[in-house]
C-alpha positions, -999 to +999 in steps of 0.1 A: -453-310-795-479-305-826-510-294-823-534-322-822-559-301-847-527-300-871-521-335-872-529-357-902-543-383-886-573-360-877-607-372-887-641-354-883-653-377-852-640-363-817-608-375-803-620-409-779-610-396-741-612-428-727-603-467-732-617-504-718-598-535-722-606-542-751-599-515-766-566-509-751-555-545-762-562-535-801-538-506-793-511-524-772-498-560-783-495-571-746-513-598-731-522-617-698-499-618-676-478-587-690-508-561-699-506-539-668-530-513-678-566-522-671-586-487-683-579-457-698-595-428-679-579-400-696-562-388-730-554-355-742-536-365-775-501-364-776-500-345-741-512-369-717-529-400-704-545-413-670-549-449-669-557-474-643-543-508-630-558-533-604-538-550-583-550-579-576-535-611-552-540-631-586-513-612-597-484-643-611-456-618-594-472-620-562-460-657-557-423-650-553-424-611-548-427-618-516-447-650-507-452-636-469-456-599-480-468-593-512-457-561-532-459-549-568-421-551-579-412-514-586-400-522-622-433-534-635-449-508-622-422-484-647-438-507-671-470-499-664-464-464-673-448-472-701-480-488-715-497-462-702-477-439-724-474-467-752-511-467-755-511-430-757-485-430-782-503-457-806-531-441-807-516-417-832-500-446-849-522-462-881-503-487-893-496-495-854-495-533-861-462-530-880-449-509-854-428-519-820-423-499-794-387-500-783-376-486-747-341-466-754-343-452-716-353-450-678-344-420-657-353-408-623-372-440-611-384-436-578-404-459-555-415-443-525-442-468-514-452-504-513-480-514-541-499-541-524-532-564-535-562-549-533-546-511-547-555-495-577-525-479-594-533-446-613-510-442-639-500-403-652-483-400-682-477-368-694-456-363-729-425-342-728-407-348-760-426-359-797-399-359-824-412-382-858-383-386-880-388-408-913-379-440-895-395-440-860-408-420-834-390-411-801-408-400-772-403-387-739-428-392-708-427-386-670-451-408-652-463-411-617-481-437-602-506-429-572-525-451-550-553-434-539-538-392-535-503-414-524-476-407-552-460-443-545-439-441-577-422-421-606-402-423-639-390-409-671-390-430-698-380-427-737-385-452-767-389-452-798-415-463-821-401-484-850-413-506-879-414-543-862-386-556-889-360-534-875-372-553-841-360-584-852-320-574-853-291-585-836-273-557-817-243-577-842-263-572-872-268-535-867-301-540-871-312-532-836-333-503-829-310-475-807-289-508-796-316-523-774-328-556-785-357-556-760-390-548-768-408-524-744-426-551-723 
């Protein structure tokens, strides 16, 4: 990791620490019902982020997942700490609109209890890997997800932050970032 007082994107005004909507939502491209990150509470750039996502019964996944007993499916609550960590990542990012951020990986995911309406999820991302090279930037987080002091979930994820062109590739074509046509969610 570099030091954030090293990095060129530096200016003179303090690092922001925190995020609202609508500031996350000019950082990450998602949108209703796919942004799963409501607030950011914390960021120490390039080392870590706290965010926050309500649950609410409103939720579209609530409807099948499970009509009777409603819980968070475990893999969109990985993807809410990958935009968690997505957010943290773009904020370093200036030309971030012609950028994509690609998932290459998920390791270690573990869902050890139910996310329900009504819970707020706080989502910890902390960066363990930073490596720019001259066509994208790969990154590797751990994330946990609390309710409440309740760890209920964890995950290490990877991607890679690429120009939004190379997005558009067929894993035929070649073109296809790290050989995973699907854009982090």
């Amino acid at each position: 990791m570099t030091d954030a007082a090293n990095s060129p994107t530096d200016t003179s005004a303090p690092a922001k620490t925190t995020l609202d909507i609508h500031e996350i939502q000019r950082i990450l491209p998602h949108r209703f019902p796919f942004l799963l990150i409501d607030r950011v509470t914390h960021i120490a750039r390039r080392e870590r982020i706290v965010a926050i996502k309500n649950v609410t019964i409103n939720e579209p996944f609530f409807a099948g997942h499970f009509p009777s007993l409603p819980i968070m499916p475990g893999v969109l609550i990985v993807e809410a700490i990958a935009q968690a960590g997505g957010a943290l990542l773009l904020t370093e990012v200036e030309d971030r609109d012609d950028k994509l951020m690609v998932f290459t990986g998920i390791e270690k995911a573990r869902f050890r209890r139910p996310v329900v309406p009504g819970d707020q999820l706080r989502l910890e991302v902390e960066v363990k890997t930073w490596h720019p090279t001259a066509r994208a930037i790969a990154v590797r987080m751990e994330g946990a997800a609390y309710v409440g002091d309740k760890r209920v979930a964890e995950a290490t994820v990877t991607c890679q932050l690429v120009h939004r062109s190379r997005g558009r590739g067929t894993a035929a074509d070649g073109d296809s970032p790290a050989g995973n046509d699907h854009p982090q969610g």
